[in-house]
N, C-alpha and C positions, 0 to 999 in steps of 0.2 A: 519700373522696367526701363531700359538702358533706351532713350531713344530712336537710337538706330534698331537694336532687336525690333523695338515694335513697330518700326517702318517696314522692318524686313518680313514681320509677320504680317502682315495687311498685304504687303504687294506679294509676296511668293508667288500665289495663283498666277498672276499677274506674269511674273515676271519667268514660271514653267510653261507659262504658255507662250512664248517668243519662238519654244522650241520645235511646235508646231500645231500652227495656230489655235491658241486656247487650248493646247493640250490634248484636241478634240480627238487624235486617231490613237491616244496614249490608251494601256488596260484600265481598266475601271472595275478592279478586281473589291467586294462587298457592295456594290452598288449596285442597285436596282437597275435594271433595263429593260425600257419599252419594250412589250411584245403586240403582238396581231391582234386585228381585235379588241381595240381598247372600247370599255364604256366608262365615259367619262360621269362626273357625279359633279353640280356643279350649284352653289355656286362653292363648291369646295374645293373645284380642281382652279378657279382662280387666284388661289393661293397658293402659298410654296409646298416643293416636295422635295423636302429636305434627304430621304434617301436615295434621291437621283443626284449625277454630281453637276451639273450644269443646269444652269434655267435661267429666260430674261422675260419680262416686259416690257417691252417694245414700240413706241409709238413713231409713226412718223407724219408729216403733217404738210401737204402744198397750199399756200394761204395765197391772199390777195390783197394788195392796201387799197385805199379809196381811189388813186391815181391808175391802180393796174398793175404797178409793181408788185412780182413774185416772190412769195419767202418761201421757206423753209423751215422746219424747225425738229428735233429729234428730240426727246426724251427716253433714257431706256436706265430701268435697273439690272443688274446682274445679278444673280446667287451664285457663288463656286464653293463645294465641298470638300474637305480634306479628307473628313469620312462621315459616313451616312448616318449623323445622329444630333440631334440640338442638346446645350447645356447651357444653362443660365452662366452669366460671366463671360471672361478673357478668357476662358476654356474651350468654349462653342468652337467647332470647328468649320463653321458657316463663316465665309466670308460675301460682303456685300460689295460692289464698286456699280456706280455709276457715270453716265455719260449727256451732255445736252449739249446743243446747238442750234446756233439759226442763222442761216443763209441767206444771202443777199443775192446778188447778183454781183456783187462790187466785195463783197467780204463774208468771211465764215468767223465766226465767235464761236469758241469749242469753251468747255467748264467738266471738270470729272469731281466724283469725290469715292472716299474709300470709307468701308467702313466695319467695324466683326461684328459678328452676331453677338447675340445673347446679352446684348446691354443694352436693347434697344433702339441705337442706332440708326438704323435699319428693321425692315422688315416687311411684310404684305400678311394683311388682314382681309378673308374672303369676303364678309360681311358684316354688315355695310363694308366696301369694297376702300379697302386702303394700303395702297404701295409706297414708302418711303426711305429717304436718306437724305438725314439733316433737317433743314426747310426745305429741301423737295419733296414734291409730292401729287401724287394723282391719286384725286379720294372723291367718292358721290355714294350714294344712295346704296347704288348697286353698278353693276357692271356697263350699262347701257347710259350712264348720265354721268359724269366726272369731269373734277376740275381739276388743272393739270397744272403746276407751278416749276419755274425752275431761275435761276440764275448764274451768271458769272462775270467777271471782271469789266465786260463789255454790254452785257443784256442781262436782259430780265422778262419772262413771261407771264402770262396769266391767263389760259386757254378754260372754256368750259365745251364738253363734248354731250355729245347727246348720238346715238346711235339710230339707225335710219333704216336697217335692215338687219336679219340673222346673223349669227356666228356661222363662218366656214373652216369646215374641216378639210386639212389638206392630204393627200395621199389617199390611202385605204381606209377612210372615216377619221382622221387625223394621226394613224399611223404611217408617216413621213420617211421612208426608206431613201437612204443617201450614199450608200454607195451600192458598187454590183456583188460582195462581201457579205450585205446584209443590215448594215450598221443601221440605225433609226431614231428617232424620236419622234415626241405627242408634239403635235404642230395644231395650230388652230388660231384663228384671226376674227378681227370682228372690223371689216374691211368699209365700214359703211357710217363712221360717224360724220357727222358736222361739227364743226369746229367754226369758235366765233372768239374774240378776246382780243388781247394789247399784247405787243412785240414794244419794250424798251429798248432803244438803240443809243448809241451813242447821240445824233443827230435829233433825237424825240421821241415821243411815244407816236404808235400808230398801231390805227385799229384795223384790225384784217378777221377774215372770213375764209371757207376753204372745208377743204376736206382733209380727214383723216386717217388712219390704218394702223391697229394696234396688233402686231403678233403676242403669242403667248407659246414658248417652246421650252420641254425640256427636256433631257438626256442622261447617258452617263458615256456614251461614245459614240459619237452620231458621225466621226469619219472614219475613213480606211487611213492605217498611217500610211497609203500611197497617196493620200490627199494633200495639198496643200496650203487651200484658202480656195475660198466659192467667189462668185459673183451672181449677185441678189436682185431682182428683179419686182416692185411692186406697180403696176400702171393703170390708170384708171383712165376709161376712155369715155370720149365724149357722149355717148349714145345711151352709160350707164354701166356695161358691162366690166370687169376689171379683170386682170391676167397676172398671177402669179410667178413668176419661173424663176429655177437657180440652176445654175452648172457649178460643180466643184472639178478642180483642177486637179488631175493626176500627175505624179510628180515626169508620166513618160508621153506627155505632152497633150492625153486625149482628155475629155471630162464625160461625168456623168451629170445627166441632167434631168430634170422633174418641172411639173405644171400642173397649176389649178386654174380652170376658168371659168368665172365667174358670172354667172346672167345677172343682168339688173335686178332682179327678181330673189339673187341669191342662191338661185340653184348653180351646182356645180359637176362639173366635168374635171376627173384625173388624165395626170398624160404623164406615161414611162418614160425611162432611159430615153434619148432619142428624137423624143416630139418636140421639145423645145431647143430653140439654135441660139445662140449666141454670137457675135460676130464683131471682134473690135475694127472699128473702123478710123480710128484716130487717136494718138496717144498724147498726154502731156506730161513735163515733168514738175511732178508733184513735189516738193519736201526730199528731193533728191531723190526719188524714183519715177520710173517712167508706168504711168497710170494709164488705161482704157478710157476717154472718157465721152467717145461718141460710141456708139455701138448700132448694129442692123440684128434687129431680132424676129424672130420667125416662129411663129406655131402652125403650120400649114395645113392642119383641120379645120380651125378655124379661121383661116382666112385671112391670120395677122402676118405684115411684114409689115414695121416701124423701124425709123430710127428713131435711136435715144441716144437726148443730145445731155447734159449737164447743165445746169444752168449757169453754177460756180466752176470752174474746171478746178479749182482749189482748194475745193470742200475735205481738204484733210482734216481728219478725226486726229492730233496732234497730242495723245493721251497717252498711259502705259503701256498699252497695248496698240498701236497704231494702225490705221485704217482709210479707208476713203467712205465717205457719206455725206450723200446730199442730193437734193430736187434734179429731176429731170423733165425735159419736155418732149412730148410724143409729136411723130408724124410720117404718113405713110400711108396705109391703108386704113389704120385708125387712128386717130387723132386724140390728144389729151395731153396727162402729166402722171408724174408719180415720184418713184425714191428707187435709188439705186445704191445698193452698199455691194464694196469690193472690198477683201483683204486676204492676206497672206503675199500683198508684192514688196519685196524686197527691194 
């Protein structure tokens, strides 16, 4: 195959989805769509679902070195479908891409790789639990204990996770409705591991500690095409308890917004349209665009108004698809850290 065809075939997903964002408010006409009421089957729904057209796993990760210095670090595979079916070979219509990073305070190390289906490449095995592309990789036992590897031109990791409390489901039992339309996806996190391992940097290895948050989503149209790009909220606060929220941007300036919040305990609270606020409170310019990246956020039931700072304001995801992602730091009414991922800013 002609080199460029087969670049061309690996990134297409990739590169239909510039036209807006991921493609996500595009029809998804033979694919399956989340409906109400999901009961999940598992550990078989932590593997792919190949007749949905989108789905990632997702990890993000606020660490600590021995000095106190904050990292960062993201791991995340994608799946994007052409159509809803696997075939062995350059046939499959599954494409794989992933994404890693780790954050500094002083720099962000970004690394992608692409990958097709059905050559093995790529892929996610439910049990024993294994998600890969390449030598990346997050693979244990089962879903509650995993070792997470990844690298690029500048780093190299080596995380072991161990889970510390329940899987939480987001929305109506993990049926995640995103716009006011109707649009959805199966959302579900497992918002409570420990994380322990070594961050390779340029400058040395150093060993860090921390917490972590792994999403697990997937779709076949989970915007309205009056969507634009969301902004993504994960925050874990000092006392134990954590707070989900996102806003997706409408293209006629309002958003639609959603909340999970989390007791130390794992039990959870949904909150509609409305309960979650967002609020940019200071802008940087990113990689030639002007980025949000203090924010005042608000769930007024429960009693939060935080600002979210960034820690990197630089944290460009600088990959085919482009993005903002990276560590943040809580304070306010409740105090702590978490991950903040923005895109669709132009």
């Amino acid at each position: 195959m002609n080199v460029r065809v087969l670049i061309f075939c690996l990134l297409w997903p990739l590169q239909a989805a510039a036209q807006g964002f991921a493609g996500l408010g595009s029809a998804a006409e033979g694919f399956a769509v989340p409906q109400p009421d999901p009961v999940f089957d598992f550990p078989a729904d932590h593997g792919a679902h190949p007749d949905y057209r989108i789905e990632w796993w997702y990890l993000t990760a606020n660490l600590e070195g021995p000095d106190g210095t904050a990292y960062g670090i993201q791991w995340t595979l994608f799946r994007s479908a052409l159509l809803p079916e696997t075939l062995q070979g350059w046939g499959d219509p599954q494409i794989w891409f992933a994404h890693a990073a780790v954050t500094t305070p002083q720099a962000h190390h970004v690394a992608e790789r692409v990958a097709r289906g059905g050559i093995g490449q790529a892929g996610v095995e439910p049990a024993p639990f294994r998600a890969w592309i390449d030598d990346w990789q997050m693979a244990g036992p089962n879903f509650d204990r995993l070792r997470v590897t990844a690298s690029g031109p500048e780093f190299r990791y080596a995380l072991d996770l161990q889970a510390e409390g329940p899987l939480v489901f987001h929305g109506e039992g993990g049926f995640s409705v995103k716009s006011a339309e109707g649009q959805a996806s199966y959302y579900y996190s497992q918002p409570f591991f420990s994380v322990e391992g070594v961050l390779s940097l340029p400058k040395g290895d150093v060993p860090v500690t921390g917490q972590g948050w792994l999403d697990r989503e997937w779709s076949s149209q989970p915007l309205s095409d009056t969507q634009s790009g969301w902004d993504w909220f994960s925050l874990s606060f000092d006392g134990g308890a954590k707070l989900m929220g996102f806003q997706l941007r409408q293209t006629d300036g309002t958003t639609y917004s959603a909340a999970t919040w989390i007791g130390a305990d794992g039990q959870t609270t949904s909150f509609p349209d409305g309960a979650f606020r967002a609020r940019a409170l200071e802008q940087t310019e990113v990689a030639g665009r002007t980025v949000p990246t203090r924010w005042q956020v608000e769930l007024p039931d429960k009693g939060v108004d935080v600002t979210v700072s960034a820690l990197n304001r630089a944290a460009w995801m600088d990959v085919s698809l482009p993005y903002w992602e990276g560590p943040v730091s809580v304070a306010g009414s409740h105090a702590g850290r978490g991950y903040l991922e923005m895109t669709g800013y132009e």
